[in-house]
Backbone as numpy.savetxt, mean C-alpha at the origin, in Angstrom:
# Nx Ny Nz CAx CAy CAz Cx Cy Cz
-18.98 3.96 -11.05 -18.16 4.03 -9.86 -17.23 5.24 -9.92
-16.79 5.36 -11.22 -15.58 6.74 -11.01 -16.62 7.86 -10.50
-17.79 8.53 -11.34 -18.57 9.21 -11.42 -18.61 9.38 -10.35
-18.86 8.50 -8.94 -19.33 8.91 -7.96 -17.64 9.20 -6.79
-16.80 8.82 -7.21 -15.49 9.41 -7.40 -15.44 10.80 -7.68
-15.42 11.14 -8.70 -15.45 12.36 -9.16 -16.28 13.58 -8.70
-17.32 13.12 -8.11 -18.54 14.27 -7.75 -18.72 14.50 -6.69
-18.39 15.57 -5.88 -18.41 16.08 -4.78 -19.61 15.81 -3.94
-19.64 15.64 -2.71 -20.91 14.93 -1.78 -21.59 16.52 -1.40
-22.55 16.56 -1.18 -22.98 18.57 -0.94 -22.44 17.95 0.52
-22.32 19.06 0.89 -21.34 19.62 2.50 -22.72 19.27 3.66
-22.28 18.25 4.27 -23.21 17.85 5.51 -22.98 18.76 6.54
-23.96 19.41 7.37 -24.31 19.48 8.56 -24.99 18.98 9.41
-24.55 18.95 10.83 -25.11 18.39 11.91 -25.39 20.07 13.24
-26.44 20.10 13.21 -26.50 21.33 14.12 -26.00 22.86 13.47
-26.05 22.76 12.50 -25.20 24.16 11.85 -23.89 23.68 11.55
-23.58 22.76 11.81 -21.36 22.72 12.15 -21.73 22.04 10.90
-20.76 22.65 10.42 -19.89 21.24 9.14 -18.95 20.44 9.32
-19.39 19.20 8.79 -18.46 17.85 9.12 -17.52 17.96 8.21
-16.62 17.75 8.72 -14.91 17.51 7.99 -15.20 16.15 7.14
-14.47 16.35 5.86 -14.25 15.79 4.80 -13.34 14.41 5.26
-13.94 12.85 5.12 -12.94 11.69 5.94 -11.52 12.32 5.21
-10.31 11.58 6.16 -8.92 11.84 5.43 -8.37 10.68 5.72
-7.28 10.22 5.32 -6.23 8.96 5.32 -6.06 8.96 6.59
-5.68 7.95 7.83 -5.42 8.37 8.76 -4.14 7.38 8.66
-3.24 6.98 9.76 -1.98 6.51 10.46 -2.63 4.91 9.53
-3.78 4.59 10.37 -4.11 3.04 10.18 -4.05 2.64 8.71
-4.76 3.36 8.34 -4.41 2.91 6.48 -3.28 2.99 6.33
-2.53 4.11 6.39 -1.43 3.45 5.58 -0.47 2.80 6.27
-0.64 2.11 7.44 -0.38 0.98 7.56 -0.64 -0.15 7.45
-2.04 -0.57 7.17 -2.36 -1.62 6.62 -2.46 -1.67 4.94
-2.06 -0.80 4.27 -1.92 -0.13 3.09 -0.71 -0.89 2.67
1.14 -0.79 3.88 2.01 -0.89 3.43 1.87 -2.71 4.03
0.98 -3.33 4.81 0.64 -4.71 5.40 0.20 -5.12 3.63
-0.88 -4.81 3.13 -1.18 -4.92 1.99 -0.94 -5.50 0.99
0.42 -4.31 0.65 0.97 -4.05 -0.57 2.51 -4.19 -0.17
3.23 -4.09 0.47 4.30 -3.90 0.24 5.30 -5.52 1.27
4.34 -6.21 1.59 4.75 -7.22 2.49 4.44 -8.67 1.47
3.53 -8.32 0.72 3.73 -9.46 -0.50 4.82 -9.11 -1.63
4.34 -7.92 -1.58 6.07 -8.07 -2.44 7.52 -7.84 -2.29
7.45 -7.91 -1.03 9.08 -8.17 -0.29 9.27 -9.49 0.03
8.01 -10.16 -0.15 7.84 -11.96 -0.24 8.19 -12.52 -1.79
7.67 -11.43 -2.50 7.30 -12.21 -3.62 9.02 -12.01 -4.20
9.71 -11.00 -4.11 11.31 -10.43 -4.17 12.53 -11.64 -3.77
11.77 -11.73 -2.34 12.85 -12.53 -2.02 13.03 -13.99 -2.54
12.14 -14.90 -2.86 11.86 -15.73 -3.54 12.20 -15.92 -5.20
11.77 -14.68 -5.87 13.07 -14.61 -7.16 14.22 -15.05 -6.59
14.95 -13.71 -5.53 15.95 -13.76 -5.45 16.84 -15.39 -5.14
15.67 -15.93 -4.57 16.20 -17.25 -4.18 16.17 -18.58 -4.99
15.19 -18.26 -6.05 15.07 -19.53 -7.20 16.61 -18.39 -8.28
16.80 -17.55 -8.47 17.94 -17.11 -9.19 19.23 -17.36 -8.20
19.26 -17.13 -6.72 20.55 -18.29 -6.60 20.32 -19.41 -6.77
19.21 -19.89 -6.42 19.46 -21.26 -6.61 20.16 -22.16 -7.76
19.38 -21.55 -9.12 19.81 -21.97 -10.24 21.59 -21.67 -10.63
21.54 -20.16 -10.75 23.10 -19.72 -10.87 24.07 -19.87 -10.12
23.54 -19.90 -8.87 24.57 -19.90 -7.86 25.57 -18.33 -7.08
24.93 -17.24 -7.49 25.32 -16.27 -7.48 23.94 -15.56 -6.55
24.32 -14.21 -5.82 23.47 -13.95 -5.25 23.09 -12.33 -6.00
21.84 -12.44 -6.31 21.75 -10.98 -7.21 20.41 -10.31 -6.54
20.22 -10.91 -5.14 19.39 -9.32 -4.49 19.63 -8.92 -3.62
18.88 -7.91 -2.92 18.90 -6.96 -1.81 19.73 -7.29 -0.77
19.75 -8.53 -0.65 20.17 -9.36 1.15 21.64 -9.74 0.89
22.35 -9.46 -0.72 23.35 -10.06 -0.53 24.72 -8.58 0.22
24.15 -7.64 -0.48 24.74 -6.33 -0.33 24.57 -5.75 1.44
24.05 -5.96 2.05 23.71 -5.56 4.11 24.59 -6.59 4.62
């Protein structure tokens, strides 16, 4: 799998034109940050909330806004 990672595809044409190389667009990395970054602003807040719970003190993000 890396291998084919690593190794350049030979350069397609259609009619003479060369096709552009795919790129990241808007949608990925929004479903990128849907992904990745929305379970662990779940998974954060939930520490944060079994550590008040227990101590009684508030020691994340939400106590400081």
């Amino acid at each position: 799998m890396l291998n084919k990672l690593r190794l350049r595809r030979k350069e397609q044409t259609v009619m003479g034109h060369r096709l552009e190389e795919p790129r990241m667009t808007l949608m990925v990395v929004l479903w990128a940050l849907v992904y990745v970054g929305l379970p662990l602003i779940v998974l954060g807040s939930l520490v944060d909330l079994v550590v008040q719970a227990t101590t009684g003190q508030c020691v994340g993000f939400w106590c400081w806004l």
